[in-house]
C-alpha positions in Angstrom: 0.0 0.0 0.0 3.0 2.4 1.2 5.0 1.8 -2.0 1.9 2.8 -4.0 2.2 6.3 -2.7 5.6 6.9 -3.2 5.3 5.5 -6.7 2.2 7.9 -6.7 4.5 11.1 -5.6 7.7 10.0 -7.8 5.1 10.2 -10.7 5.1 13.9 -9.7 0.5 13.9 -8.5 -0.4 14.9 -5.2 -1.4 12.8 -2.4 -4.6 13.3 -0.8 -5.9 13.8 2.9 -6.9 9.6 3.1 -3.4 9.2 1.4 -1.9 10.5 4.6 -4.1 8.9 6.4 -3.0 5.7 5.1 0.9 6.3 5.3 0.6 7.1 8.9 -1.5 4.0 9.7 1.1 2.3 7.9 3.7 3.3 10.0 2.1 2.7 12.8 1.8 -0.7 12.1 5.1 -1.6 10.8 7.2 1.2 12.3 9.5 3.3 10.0 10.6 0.4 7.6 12.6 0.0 5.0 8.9 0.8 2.6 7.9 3.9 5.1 11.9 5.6 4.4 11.5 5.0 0.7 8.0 7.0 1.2 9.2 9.9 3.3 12.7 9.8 1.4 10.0 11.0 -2.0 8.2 13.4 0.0 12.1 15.3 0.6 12.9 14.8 -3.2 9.9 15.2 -4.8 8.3 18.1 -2.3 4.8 19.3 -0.9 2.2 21.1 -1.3 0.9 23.2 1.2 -2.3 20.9 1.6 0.2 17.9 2.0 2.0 19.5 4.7 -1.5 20.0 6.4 -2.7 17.0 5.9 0.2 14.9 7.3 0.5 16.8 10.3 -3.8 16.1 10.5 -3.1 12.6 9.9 -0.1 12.6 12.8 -2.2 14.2 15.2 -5.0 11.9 14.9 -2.4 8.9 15.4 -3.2 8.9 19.0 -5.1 10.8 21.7 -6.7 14.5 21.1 -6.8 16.0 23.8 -10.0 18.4 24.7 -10.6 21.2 27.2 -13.8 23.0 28.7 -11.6 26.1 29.2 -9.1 27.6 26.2 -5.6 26.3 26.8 -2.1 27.9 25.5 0.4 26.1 24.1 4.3 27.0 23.0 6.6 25.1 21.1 10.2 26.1 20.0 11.9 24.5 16.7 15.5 24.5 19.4 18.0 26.0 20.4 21.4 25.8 22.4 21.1 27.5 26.0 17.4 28.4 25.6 15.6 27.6 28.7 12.3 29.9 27.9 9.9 27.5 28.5 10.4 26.6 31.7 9.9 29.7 32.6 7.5 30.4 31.0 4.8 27.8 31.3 4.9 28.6 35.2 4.3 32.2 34.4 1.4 31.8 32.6 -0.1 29.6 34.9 0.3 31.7 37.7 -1.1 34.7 35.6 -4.7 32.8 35.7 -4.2 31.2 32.0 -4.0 27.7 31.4 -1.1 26.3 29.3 0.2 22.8 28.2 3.3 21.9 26.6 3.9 18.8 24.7 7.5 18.1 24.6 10.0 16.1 22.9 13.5 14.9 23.2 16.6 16.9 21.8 17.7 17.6 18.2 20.8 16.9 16.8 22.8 19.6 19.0 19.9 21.1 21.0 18.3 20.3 24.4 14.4 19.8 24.1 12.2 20.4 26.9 11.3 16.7 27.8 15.3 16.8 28.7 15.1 19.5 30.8 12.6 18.5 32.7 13.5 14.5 32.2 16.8 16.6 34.5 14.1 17.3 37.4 14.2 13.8 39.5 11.6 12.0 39.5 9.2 14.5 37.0 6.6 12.3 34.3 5.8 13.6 31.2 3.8 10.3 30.2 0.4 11.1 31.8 -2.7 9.5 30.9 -6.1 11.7 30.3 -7.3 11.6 34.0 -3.7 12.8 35.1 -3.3 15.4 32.7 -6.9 17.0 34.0 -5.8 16.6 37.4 -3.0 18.6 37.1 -4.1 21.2 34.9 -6.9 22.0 37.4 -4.3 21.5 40.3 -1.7 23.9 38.8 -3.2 25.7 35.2 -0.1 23.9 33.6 1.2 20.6 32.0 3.7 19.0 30.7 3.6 15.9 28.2 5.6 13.9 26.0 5.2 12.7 22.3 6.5 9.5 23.9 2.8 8.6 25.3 -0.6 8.2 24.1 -0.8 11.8 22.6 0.4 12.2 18.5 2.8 9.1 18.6 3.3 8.6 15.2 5.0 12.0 15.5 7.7 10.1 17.9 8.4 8.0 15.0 8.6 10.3 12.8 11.0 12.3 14.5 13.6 9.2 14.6 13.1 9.1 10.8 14.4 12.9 10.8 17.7 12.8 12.8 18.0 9.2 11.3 18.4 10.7 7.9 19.7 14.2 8.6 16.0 16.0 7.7 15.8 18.1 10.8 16.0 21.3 8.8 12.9 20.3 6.2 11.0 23.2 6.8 7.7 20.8 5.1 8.7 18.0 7.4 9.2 20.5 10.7 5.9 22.3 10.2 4.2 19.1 9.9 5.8 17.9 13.0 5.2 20.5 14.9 1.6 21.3 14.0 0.4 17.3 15.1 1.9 18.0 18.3 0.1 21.6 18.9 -3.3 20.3 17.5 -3.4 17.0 19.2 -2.5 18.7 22.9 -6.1 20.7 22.5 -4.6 24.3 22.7 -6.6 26.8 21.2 -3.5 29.5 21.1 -0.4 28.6 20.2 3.4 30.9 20.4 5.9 29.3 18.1 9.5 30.2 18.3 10.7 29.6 15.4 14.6 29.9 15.8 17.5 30.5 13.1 20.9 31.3 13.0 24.2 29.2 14.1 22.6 27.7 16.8 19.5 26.3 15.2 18.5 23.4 12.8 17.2 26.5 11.0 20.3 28.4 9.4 18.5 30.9 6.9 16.2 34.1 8.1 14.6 33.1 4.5 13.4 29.4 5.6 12.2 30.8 9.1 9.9 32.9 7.5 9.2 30.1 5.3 8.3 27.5 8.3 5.8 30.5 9.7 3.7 30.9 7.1 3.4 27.3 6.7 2.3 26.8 10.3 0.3 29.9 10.1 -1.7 28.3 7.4 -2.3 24.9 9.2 -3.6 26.5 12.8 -6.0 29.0 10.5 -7.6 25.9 8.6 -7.9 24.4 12.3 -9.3 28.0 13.7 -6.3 27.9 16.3 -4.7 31.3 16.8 -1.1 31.8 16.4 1.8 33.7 17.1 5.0 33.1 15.6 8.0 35.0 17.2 11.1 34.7 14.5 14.7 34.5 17.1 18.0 34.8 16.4 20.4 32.1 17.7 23.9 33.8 17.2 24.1 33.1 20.7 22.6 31.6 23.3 19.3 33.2 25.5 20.2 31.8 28.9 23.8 31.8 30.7 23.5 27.8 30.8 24.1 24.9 28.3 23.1 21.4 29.8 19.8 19.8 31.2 20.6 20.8 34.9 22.1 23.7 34.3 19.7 25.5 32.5 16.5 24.2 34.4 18.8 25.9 36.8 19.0 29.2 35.1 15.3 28.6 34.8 14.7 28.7 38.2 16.7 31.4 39.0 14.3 33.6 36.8 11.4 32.4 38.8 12.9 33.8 42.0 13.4 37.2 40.6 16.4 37.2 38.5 16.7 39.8 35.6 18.8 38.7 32.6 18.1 38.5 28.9 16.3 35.2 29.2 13.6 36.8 31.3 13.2 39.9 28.7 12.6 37.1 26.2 10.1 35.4 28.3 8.6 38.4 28.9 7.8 39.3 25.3 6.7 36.0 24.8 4.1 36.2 27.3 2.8 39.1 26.8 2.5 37.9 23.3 0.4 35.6 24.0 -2.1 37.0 26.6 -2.2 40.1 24.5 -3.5 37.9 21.7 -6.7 36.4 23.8 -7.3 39.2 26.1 -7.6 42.8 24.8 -9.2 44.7 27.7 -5.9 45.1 29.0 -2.8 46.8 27.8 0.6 45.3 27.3 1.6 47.6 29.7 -0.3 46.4 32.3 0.9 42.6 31.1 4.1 43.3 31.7 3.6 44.9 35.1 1.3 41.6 35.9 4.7 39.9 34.9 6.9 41.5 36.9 5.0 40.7 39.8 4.7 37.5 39.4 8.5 36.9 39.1 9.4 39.3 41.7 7.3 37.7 44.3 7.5 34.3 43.9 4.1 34.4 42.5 5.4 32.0 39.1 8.3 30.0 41.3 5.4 28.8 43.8 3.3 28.1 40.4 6.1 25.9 39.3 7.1 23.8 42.5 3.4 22.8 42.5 3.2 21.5 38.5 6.9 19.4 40.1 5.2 18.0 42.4 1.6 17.3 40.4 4.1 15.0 37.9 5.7 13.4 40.0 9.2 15.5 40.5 11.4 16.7 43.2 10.6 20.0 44.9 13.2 19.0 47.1 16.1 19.1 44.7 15.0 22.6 43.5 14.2 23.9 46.9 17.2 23.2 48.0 19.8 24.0 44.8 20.5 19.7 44.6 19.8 19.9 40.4 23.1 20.3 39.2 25.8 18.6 41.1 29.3 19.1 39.4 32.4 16.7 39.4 34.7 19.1 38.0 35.0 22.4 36.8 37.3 24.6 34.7 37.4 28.2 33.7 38.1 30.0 30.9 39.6 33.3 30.9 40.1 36.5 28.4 43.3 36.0 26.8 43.1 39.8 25.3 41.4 42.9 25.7 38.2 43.2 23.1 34.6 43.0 22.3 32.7 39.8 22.0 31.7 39.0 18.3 31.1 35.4 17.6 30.0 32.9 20.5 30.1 29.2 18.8 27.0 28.1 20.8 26.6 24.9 18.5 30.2 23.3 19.3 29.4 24.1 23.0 25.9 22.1 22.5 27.4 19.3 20.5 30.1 18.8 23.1 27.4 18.7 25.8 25.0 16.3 24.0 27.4 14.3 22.6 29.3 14.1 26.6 25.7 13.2 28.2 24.5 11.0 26.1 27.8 8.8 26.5 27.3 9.1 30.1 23.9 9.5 30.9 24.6 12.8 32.8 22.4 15.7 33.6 26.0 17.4 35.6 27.7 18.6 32.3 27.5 21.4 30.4 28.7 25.1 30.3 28.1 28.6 31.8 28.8 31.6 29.6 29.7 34.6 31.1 29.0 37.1 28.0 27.4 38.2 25.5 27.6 39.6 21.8 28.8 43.2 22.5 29.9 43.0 26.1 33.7 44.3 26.5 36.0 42.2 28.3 39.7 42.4 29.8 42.9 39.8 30.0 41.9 37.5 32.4 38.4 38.4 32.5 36.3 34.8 33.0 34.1 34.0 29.8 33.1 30.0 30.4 32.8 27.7 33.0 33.0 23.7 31.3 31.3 21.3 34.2 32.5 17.5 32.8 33.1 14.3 34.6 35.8 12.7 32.8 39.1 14.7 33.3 40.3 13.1 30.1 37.2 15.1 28.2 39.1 17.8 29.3 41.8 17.2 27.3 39.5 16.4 24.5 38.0 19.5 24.2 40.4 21.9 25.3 41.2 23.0 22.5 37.8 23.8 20.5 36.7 25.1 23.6 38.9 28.1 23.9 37.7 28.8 20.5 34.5 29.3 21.2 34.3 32.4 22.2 35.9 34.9 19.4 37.1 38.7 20.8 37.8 41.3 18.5 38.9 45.2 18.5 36.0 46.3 16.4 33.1 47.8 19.1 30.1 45.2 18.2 26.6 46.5 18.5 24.4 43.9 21.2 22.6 41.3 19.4 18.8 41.5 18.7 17.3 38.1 19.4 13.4 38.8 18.1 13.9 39.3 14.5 10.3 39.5 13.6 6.8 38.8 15.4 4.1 37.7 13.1 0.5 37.5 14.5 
């Protein structure tokens, strides 16, 4: 049946809505076989229309559970990126603003943390709720967390192997329909994408960013789902940490009052999104509602509860156990200059590649600066946290290039590039 339709696409026709239907069914069924590739491998060659790219990520969503609400829900997704803890931020935020939120998460691509890693870094936290438990703590705490890796859109988590198996993490057709199942099925009736590009992303072109929105701006319209797409830059990271632990860490530290550049981000993002369902107040007064919510402890106490609802460890985060280092190294300024280039995507790959081998949450890096910032000889710019003094040695070397200096003043780097409602 599968090889019919990718005889059907080589042959140049379109495939229809049950077409999909049946492909996903398919791989269902018989997992992403040797058939299923050579059917996905045509979709890359041959390409999409934009009524394929709806209709697979229709077809994916209805592969599993889809989930309904009696009150409006958010929902935010990001397409990745090195050092960005946002969401953990702010899905606590919102919640604690009176708005409820869920996020469907999914593992890490290629050099990128996803959220179910950052909070699979929380001990003890489940993302693989069933309906009852996903009600109970949405009315518990306005907010949830779930996996692809349940009931919800699982043909999605299939699909998804298929992608970093064969290097398609950047096919804007592919990604939009991805992402799309995983919105619709989670029963959000708003949706924020942050659609990330640059160095540090699976996205590298402003063009194909712009591309991806439209495309996902198309699908939630035809499903009457409101949407926000906020365009970023990844030239460097958001946050100050690069590693599970570290940068639920980070996170955290926001939700106790910190300011930095991740929470301006967060900030924009939420106001974004309230803005978009309630117009009777200002974003003015948003952002004043934010502020006291982060200041006071308002959002932190928000997000201890949604730990505990699934299952995690208030005590590790009460009590600063989430990141645990074995061994730490700094590195320093070798020369007076301005900070122009931060390789954020060799400091992800080392982390991922370094966890993964060991099954870590306790590695990863804290950057000291950012694009702009002026720094002195001996001025600290990284911390690397590893285990394994020989992956000190290892890495030495690209590590110290990481960070690039140079005499020219550099302007500060704008992360939102564009905001399309």
């Amino acid at each position: 049946m599968i090889s019919k339709l990718t005889e059907k696409k080589s042959l140049g026709k379109a495939l229809t809505m049950e077409d999909y239907y049946l492909a996903v069914d398919y791989i269902l069924n018989h997992g992403v076989n040797g058939k299923a590739v050579k059917f996905f491998l045509s979709l890359n060659s041959f390409g999409m229309s934009k009524k394929e790219v709806y209709y697979l990520a229709i077809a994916m969503r209805d592969s599993g559970r889809v989930l309904t609400f009696n009150q409006s829900v958010f929902e935010k997704h990001s397409t990745g990126g090195v050092g960005d803890s946002t969401s953990v931020v702010l899905i606590p935020l919102i919640a604690s603003l009176g708005y409820r939120i869920i996020k469907t998460t999914a593992k890490s691509l290629v050099f990128t943390n996803g959220s179910s890693d950052r909070f699979g870094a929380i001990p003890g936290f489940n993302v693989k709720l069933t309906d009852k438990e996903i009600k109970q703590v949405i009315d518990k705490t306005n907010a949830c967390i779930l996996s692809h890796n349940g009931e919800v859109c699982p043909a999605d988590r299939l699909f998804f192997e298929f992608l970093e198996s064969y290097g398609l993490t950047s096919n804007i057709n592919f990604l939009a329909s991805s992402i799309a199942s995983k919105k619709l099925a989670s029963g959000a009736r708003m949706v924020l994408v942050d659609v990330k590009y640059g160095y540090g992303s699976v996205i590298k072109k402003y063009s194909n960013a712009k591309k991806l929105a439209k495309l996902l701006k198309y699908i939630f319209k035809q499903q009457g789902v409101k949407c926000t797409i906020v365009i970023t830059n990844t030239v460097q990271t958001i946050g100050d940490g690069i590693g599970n632990s570290l940068e639920v860490a980070d996170a955290v530290e926001i939700l106790r009052g910190k300011k930095c550049l991740a929470r301006e981000i967060v900030t924009k993002f939420a106001i974004e999104m309230i803005s978009s369902v309630n117009k009777k107040i200002s974003k003015s007064e948003i952002r004043e509602m934010i502020d006291i919510a982060l200041d006071n402890g308002f959002a932190y106490n928000y997000f201890l509860q949604l730990v505990k609802s699934q299952g995690g460890s208030v005590d590790a985060i009460e009590k600063n156990k989430l990141f645990k280092p074995y061994h730490e190294v700094n590195f320093v300024a070798i020369k007076n200059g301005y900070v122009g280039n931060i390789n954020s995507m060799a400091l992800g790959d080392i982390t991922r590649r370094l966890c993964s081998l060991t099954h870590n949450n306790n590695i990863g890096f804290r950057i000291y600066v950012k694009i702009g910032d002026i720094v002195h000889v001996g001025d600290r710019v990284l911390t690397f946290y590893y285990k394994d003094k020989l992956d000190l040695v290892r890495f030495q070397d690209l590590i110290a290039q990481t960070v690039n200096l140079t005499e020219v003043k550099i302007r500060p780097c704008k992360v939102i590039r564009r905001v399309i409602r």
